[in-house]
Backbone as JSON, one array per atom type, in Angstrom:
{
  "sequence": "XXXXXXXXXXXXXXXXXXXXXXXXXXXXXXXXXXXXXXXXXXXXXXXXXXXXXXXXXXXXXXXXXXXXXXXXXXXXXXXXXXXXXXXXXXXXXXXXXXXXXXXXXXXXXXXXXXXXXXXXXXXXXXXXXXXXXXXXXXXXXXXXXXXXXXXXXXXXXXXXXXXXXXXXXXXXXXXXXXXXXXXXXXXXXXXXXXXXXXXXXXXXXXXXXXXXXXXXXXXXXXXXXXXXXXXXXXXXXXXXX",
  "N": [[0.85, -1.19, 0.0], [0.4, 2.27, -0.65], [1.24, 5.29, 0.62], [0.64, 8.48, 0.71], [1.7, 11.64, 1.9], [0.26, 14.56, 3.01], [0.4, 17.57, 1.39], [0.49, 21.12, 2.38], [-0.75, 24.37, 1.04], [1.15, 27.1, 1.04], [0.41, 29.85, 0.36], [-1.41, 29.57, 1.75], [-0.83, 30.31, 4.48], [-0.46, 33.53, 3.82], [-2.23, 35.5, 4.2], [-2.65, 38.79, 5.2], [-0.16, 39.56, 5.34], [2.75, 41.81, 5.06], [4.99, 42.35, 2.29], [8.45, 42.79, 2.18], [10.4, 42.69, 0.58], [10.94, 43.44, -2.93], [10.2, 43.91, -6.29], [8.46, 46.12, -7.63], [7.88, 49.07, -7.93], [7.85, 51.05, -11.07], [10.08, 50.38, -14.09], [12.44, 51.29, -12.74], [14.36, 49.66, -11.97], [15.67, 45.61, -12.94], [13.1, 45.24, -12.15], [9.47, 45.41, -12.37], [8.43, 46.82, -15.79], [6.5, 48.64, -16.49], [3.87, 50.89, -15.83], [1.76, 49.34, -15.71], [1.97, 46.9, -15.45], [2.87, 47.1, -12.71], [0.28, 47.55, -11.45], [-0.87, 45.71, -12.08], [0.77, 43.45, -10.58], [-0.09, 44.51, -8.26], [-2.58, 43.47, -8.12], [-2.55, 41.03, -8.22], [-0.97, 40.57, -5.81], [-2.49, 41.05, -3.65], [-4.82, 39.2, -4.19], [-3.66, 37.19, -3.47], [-3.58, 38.12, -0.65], [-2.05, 39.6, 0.86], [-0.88, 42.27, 2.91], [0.49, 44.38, 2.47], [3.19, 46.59, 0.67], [6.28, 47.11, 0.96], [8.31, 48.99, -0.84], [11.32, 47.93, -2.8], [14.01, 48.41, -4.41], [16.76, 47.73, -6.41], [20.07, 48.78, -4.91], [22.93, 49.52, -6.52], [26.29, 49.66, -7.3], [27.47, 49.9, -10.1], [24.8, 49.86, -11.85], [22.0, 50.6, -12.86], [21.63, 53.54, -10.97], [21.38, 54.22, -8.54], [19.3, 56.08, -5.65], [19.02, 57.48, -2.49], [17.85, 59.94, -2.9], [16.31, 59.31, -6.08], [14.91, 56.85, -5.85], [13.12, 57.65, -4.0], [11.79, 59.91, -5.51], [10.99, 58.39, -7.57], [9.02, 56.77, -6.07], [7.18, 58.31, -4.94], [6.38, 59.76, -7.96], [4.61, 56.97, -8.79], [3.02, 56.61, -6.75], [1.43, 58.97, -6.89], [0.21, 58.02, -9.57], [-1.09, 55.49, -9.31], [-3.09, 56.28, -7.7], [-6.02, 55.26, -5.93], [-5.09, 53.62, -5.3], [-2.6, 53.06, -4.44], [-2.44, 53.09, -1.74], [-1.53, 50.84, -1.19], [1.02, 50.49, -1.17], [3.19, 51.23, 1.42], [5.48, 51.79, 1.97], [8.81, 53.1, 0.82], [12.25, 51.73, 0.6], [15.19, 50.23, -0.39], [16.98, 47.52, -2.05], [19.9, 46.9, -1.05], [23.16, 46.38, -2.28], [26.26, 44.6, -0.99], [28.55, 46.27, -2.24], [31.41, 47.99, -3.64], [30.8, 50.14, -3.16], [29.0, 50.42, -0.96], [30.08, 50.71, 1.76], [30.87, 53.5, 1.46], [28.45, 54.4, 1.46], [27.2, 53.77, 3.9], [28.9, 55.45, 5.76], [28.33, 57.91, 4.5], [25.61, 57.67, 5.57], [23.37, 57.77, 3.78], [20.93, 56.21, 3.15], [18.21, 54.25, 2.76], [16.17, 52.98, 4.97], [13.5, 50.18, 6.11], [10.7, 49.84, 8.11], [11.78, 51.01, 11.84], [15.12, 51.17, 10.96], [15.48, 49.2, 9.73], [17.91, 47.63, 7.78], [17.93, 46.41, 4.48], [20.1, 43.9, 2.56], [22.22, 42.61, 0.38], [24.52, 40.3, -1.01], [26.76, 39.82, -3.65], [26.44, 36.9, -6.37], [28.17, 35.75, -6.77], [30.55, 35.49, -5.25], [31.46, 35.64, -1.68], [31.81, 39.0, -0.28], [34.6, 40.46, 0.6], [34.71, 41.96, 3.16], [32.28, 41.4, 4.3], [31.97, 40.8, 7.29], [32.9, 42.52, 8.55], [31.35, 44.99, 7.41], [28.81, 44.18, 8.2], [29.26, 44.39, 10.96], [29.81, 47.36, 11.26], [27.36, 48.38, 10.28], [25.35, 47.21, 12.6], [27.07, 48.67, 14.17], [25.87, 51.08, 13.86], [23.86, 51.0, 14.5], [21.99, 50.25, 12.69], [19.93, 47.6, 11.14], [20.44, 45.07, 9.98], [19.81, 42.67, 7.24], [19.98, 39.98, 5.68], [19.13, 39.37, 2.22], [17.47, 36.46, 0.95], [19.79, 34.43, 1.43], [19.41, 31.78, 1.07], [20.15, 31.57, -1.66], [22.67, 31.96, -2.14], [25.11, 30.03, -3.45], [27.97, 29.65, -2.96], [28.02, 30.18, -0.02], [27.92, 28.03, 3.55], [25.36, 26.52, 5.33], [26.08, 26.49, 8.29], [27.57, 28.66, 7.52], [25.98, 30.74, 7.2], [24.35, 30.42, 9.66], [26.4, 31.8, 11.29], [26.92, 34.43, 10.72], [24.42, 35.37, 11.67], [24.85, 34.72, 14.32], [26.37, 37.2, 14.16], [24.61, 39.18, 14.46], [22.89, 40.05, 12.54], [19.94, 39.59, 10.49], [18.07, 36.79, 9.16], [16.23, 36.66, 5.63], [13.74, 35.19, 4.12], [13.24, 33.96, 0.77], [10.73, 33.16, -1.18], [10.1, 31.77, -3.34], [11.7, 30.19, -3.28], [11.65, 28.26, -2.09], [10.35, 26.25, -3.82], [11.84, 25.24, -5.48], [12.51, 27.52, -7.85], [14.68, 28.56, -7.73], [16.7, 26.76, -8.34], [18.02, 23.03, -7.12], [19.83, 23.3, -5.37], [19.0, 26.11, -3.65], [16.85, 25.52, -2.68], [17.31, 23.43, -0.98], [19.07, 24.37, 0.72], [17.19, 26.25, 1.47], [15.12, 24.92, 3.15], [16.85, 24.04, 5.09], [17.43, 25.87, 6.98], [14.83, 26.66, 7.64], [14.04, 24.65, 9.25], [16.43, 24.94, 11.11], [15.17, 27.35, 11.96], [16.21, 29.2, 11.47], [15.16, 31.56, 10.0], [14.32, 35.43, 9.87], [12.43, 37.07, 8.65], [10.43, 37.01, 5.48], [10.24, 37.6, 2.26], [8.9, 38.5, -1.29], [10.46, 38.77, -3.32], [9.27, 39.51, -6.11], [9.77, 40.03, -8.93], [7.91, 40.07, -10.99], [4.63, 39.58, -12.89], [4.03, 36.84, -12.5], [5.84, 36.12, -10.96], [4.29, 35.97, -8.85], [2.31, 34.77, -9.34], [3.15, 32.26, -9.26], [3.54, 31.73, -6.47], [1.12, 30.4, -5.45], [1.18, 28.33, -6.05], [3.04, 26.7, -4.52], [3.31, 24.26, -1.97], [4.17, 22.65, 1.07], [5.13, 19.58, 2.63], [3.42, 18.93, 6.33], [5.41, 18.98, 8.62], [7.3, 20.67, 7.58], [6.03, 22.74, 6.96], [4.78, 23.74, 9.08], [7.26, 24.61, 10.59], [7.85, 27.16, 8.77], [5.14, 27.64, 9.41], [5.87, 29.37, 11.81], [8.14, 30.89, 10.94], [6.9, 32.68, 9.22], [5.22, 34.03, 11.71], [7.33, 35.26, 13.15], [8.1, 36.97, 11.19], [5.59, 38.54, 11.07], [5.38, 39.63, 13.44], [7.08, 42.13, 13.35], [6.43, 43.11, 11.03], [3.65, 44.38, 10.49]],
  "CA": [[0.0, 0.0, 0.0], [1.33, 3.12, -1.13], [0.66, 6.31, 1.82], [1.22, 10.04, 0.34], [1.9, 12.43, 2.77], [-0.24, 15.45, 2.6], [0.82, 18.73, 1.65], [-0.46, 22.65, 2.46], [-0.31, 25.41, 0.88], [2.15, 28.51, 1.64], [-0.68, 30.69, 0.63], [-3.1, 29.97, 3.24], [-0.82, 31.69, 5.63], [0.05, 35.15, 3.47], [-3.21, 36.75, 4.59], [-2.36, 40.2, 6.17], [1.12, 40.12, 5.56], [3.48, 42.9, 4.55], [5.91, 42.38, 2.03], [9.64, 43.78, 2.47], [11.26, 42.32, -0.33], [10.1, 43.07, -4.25], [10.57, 44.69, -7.34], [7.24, 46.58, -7.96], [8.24, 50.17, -9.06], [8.08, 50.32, -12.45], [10.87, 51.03, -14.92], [13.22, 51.61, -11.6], [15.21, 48.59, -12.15], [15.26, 44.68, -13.54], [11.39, 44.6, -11.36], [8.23, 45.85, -13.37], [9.05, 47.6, -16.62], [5.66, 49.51, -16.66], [2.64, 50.87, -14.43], [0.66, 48.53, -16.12], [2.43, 45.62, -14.65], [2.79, 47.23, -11.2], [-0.75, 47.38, -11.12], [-0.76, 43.49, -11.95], [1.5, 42.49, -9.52], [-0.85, 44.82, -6.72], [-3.9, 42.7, -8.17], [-2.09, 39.27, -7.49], [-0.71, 40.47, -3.97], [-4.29, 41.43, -3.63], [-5.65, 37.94, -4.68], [-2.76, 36.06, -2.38], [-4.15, 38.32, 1.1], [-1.01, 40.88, 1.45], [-1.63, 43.35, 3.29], [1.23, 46.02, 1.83], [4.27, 46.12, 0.38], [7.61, 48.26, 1.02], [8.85, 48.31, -1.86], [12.69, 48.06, -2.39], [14.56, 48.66, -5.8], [18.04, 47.5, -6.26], [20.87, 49.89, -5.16], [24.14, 48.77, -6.89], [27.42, 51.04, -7.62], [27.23, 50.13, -11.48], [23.69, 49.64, -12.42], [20.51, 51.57, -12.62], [22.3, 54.63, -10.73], [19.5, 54.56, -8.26], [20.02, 56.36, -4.81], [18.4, 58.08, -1.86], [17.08, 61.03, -3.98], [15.6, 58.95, -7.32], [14.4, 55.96, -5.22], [11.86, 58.53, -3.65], [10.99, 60.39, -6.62], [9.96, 57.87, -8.17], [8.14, 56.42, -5.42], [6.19, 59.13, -5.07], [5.44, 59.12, -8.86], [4.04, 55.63, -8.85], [1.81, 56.39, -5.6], [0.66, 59.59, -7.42], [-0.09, 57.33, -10.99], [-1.71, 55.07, -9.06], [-3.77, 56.78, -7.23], [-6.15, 55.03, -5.13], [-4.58, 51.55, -5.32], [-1.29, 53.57, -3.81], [-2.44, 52.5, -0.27], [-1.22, 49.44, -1.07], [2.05, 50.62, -0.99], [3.39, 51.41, 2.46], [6.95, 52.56, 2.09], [9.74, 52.51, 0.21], [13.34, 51.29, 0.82], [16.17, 49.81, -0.87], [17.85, 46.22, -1.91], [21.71, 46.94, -1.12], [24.9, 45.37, -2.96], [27.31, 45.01, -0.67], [29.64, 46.72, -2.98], [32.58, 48.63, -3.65], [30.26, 51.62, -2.79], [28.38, 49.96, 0.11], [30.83, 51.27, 2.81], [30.69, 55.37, 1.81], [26.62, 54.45, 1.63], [26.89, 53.78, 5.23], [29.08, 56.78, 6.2], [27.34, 58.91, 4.87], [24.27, 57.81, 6.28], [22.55, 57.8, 2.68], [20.47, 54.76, 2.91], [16.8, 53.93, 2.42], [15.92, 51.62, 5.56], [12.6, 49.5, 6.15], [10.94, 50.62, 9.54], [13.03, 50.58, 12.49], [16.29, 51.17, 10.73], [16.37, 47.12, 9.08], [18.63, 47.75, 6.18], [18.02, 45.28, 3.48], [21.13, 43.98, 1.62], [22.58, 41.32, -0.56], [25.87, 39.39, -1.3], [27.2, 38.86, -5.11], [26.19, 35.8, -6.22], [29.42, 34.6, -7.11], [31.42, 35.54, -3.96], [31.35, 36.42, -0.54], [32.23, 40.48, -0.1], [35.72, 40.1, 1.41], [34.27, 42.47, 4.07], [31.34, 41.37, 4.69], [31.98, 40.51, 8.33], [33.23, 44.48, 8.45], [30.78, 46.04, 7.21], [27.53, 43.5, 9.12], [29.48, 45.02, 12.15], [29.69, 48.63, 10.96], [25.84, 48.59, 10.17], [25.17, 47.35, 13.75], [27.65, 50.14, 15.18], [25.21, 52.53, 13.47], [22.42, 51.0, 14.81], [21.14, 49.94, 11.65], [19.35, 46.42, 11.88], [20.98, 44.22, 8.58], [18.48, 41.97, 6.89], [20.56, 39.4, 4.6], [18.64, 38.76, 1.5], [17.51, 35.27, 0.09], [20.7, 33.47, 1.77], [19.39, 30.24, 0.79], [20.79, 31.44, -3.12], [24.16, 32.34, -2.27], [25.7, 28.63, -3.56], [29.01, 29.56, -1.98], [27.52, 29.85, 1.75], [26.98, 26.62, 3.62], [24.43, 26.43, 6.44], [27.01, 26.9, 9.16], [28.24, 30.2, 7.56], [24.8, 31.51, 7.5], [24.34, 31.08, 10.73], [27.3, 32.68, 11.92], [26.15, 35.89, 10.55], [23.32, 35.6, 12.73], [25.58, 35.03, 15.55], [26.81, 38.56, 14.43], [23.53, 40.29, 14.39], [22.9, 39.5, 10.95], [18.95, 38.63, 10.21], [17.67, 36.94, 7.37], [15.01, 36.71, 4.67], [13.81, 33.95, 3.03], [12.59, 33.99, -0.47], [9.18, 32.23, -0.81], [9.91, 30.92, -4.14], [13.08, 29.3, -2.8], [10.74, 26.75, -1.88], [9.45, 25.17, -4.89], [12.88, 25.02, -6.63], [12.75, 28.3, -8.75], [16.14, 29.08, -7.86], [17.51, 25.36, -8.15], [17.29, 22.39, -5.92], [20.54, 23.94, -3.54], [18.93, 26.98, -2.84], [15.71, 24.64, -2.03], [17.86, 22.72, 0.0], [19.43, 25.41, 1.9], [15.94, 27.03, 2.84], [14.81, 23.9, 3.94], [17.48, 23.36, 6.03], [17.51, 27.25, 7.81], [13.61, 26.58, 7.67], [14.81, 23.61, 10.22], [17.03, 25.24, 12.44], [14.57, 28.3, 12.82], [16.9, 30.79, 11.38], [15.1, 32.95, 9.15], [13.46, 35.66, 10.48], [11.36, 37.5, 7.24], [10.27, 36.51, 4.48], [9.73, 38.22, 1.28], [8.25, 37.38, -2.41], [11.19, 39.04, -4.39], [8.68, 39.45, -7.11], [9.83, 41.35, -10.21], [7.12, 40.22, -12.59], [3.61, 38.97, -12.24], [4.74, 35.4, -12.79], [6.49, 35.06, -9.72], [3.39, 36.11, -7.87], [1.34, 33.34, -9.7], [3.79, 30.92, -8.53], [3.42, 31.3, -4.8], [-0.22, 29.85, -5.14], [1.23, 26.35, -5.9], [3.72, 26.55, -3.11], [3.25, 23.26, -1.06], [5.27, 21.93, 1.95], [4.71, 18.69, 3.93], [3.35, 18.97, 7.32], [6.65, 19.29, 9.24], [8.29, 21.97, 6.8], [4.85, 23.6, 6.93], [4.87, 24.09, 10.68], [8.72, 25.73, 10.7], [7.13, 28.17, 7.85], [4.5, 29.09, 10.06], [7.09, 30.36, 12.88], [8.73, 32.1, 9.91], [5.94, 34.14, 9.29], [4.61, 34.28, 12.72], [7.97, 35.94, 13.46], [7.79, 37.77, 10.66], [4.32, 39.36, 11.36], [5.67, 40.34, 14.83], [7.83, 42.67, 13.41], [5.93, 43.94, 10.05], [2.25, 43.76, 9.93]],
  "C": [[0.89, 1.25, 0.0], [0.55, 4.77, -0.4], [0.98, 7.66, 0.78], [0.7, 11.14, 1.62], [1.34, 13.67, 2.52], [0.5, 16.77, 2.87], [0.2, 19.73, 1.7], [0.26, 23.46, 1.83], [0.18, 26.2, 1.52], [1.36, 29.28, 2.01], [-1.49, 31.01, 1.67], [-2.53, 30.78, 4.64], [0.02, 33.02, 5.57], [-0.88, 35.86, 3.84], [-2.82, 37.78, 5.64], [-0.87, 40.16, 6.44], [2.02, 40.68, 4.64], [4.61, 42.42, 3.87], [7.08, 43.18, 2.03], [10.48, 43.78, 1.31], [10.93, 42.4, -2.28], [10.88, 44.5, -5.34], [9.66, 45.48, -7.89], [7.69, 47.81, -8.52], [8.35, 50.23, -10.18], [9.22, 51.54, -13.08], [12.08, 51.86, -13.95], [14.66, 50.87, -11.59], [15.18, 47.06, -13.2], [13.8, 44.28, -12.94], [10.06, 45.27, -12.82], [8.7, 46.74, -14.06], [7.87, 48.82, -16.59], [4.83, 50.13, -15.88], [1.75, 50.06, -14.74], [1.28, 47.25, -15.61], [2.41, 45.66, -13.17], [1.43, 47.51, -10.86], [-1.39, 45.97, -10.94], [-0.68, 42.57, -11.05], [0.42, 43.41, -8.01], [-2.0, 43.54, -7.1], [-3.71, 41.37, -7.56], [-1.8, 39.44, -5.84], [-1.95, 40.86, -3.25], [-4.82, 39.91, -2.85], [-5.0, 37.05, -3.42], [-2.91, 36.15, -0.68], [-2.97, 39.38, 1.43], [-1.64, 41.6, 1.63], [-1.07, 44.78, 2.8], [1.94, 45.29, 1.17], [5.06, 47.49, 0.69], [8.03, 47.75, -0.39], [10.44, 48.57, -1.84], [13.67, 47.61, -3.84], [16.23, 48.42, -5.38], [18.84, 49.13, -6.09], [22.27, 49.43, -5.51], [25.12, 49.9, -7.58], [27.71, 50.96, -9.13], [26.1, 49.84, -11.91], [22.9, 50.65, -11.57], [20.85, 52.66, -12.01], [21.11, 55.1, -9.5], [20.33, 55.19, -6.96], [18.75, 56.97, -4.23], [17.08, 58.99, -2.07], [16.05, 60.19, -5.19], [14.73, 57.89, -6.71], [13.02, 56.53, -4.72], [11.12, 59.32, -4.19], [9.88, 59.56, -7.45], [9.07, 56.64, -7.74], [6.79, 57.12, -5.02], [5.57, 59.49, -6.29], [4.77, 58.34, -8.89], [2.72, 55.96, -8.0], [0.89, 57.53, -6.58], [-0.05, 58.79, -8.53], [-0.97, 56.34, -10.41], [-2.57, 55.16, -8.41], [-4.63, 56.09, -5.83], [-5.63, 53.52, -4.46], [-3.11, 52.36, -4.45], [-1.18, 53.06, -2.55], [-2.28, 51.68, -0.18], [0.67, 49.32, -0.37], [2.64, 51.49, 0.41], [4.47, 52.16, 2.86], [7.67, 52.59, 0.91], [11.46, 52.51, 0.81], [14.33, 50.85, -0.09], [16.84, 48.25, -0.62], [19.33, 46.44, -2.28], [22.22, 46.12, -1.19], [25.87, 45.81, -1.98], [28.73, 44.96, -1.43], [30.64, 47.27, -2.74], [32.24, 50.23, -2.73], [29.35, 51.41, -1.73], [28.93, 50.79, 1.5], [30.48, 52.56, 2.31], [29.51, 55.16, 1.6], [26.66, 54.59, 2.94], [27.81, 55.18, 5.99], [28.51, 57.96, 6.3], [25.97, 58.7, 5.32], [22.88, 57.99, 4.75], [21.79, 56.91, 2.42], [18.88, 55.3, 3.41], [16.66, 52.75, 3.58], [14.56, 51.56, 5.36], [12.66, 50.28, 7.71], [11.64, 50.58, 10.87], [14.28, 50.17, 12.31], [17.0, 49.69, 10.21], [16.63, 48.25, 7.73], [18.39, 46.41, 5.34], [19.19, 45.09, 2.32], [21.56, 42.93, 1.21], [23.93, 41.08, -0.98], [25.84, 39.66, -3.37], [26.89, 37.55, -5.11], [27.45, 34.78, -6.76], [30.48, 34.98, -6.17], [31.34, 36.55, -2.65], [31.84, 37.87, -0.23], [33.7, 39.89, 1.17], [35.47, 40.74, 3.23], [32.91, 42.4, 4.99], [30.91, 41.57, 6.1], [31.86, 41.82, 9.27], [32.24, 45.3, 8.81], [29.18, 45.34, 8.05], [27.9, 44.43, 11.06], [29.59, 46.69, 12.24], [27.97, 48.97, 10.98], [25.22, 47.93, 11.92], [25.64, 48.49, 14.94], [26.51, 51.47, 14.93], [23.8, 51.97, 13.78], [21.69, 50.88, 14.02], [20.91, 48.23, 12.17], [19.21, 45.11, 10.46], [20.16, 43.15, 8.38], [19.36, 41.32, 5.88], [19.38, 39.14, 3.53], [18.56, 37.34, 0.92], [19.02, 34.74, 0.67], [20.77, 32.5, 1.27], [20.12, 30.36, -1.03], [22.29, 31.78, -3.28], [24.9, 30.69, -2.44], [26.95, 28.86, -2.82], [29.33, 29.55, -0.25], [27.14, 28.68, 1.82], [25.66, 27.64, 5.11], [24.9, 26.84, 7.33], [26.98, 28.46, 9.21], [27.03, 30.85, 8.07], [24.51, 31.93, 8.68], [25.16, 31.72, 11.72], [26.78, 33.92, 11.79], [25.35, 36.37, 11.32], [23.83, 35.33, 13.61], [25.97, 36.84, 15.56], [26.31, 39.82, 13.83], [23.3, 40.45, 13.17], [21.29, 38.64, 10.67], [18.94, 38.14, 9.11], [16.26, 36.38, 6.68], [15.13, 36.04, 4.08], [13.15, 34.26, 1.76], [11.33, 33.05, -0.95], [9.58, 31.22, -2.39], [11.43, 30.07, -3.99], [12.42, 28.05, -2.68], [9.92, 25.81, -2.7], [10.45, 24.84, -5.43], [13.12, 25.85, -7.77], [13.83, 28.49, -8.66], [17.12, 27.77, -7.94], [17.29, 24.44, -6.84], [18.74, 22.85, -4.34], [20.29, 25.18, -3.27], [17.81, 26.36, -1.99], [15.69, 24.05, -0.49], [18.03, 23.29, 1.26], [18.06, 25.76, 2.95], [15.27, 25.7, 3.49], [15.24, 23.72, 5.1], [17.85, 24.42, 7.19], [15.75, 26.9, 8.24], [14.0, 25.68, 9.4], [14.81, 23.96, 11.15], [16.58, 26.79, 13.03], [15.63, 29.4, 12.73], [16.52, 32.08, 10.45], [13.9, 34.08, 10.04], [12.18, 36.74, 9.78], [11.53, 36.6, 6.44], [9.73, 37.5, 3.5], [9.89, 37.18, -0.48], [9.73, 38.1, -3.31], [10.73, 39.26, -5.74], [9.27, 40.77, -7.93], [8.97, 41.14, -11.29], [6.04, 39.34, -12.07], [3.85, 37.27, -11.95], [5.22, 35.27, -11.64], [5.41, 35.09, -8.6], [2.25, 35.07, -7.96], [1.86, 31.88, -8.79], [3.92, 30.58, -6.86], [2.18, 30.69, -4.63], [-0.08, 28.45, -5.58], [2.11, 26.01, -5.4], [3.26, 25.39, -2.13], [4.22, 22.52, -0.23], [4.36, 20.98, 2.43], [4.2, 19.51, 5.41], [4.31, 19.81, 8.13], [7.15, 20.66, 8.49], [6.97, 23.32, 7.22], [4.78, 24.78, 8.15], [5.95, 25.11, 10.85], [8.66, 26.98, 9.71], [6.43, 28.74, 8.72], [5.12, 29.88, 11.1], [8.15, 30.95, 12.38], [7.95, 32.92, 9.59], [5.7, 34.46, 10.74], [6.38, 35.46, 13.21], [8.24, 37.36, 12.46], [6.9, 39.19, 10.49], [4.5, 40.02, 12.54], [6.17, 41.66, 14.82], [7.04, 43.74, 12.31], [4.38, 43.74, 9.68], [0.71, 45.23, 9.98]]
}
């Protein structure tokens, strides 16, 4: 006799919660090219039960040229263009490269946080920032409150490293579609295995195009995985809701 183990949807427990992590602005970066798509992607985060979104546009020292100043311009375009659907949108912020230009971001104090001073920021995906360790401890000296992005896709981190980081005040954010295998089966793996040991402590959809917002509605974990999900949101919601 042949048993199958039942699985639940992700979905059923996004109702009323705030995304931190996405690409919605349009024509800002590689996230929504138009307003006609960022109206799309509100309809789906709509449909899925979110309750906002921050939104948070790449800031990187050779691309898109984006910064303090343009980040907010044309956040405040968008809310104006969209008018009453704008109240969807809650804030805006920034997804930082810890780059070459990462360090004089934090000197001068030029940064876009999420509320209560979480900085949101991200690794290269092909090698660890030689400084990383540096600058996770510089952004705590300043009382900023470092939010690793998507961890589970950095292939050169193991599990271990990860959680060192979070030994040194270092949260992190999981990526929802990490969990079906959009990003391969070792970033899968990874979040599985942080899922586990109860180390992530957001979660965001990373959505840059309606498509990835479709795909969280066939999101299914077992039981067990299910459970360590919901005390990833539930910690989540503590903090942003």
């Amino acid at each position: 006799m042949i048993f199958f183990s039942k699985k639940y949807f992700i979905a059923d427990l996004l109702e009323g919660i705030v995304d931190i992590h996405n690409h919605l602005l349009p024509g800002i970066d590689d996230g929504a090219p138009d307003l006609e798509t960022t109206q799309e992607m509100i309809r789906l985060y709509k449909e899925l039960g979110f309750k906002g979104v921050y939104t948070t546009p790449h800031t990187m020292e050779d691309y898109y040229g984006n910064d303090v100043a343009s980040i907010t311009t044309y956040y405040k375009e968008t809310c104006r263009l969209l008018g009453d659907e704008s109240s969807f949108l809650l804030g805006t912020s920034s997804e930082y490269m810890m780059d070459g230009a990462f360090g004089k971001l934090l000197e001068s104090s030029e940064i876009l946080t999420l509320p209560n001073k979480r900085l949101l920021f991200e690794f290269s995906y092909f090698q660890k920032p030689v400084e990383a360790e540096q600058l996770i401890f510089e952004m705590n000296h300043k009382e900023y409150k470092p939010i690793l992005a998507h961890p589970e896709r950095y292939r050169y981190l193991s599990v271990p490293e990860m959680m060192d980081l979070k030994q040194r005040g270092c949260e992190l954010q999981l990526n929802l579609l990490s969990l079906s295998g959009h990003y391969g089966n070792d970033a899968k793996t990874k979040a599985l295995e942080l899922l586990e040991n109860h180390a992530y402590d957001f979660v965001g959809t990373d959505a840059h195009k309606p498509e990835h917002l479709e795909k969280l509605k066939n999101i299914k974990l077992p039981k067990k995985t299910f459970n360590q999900f919901r005390q990833a949101i539930s910690k989540h919601n503590s903090q942003f809701s």
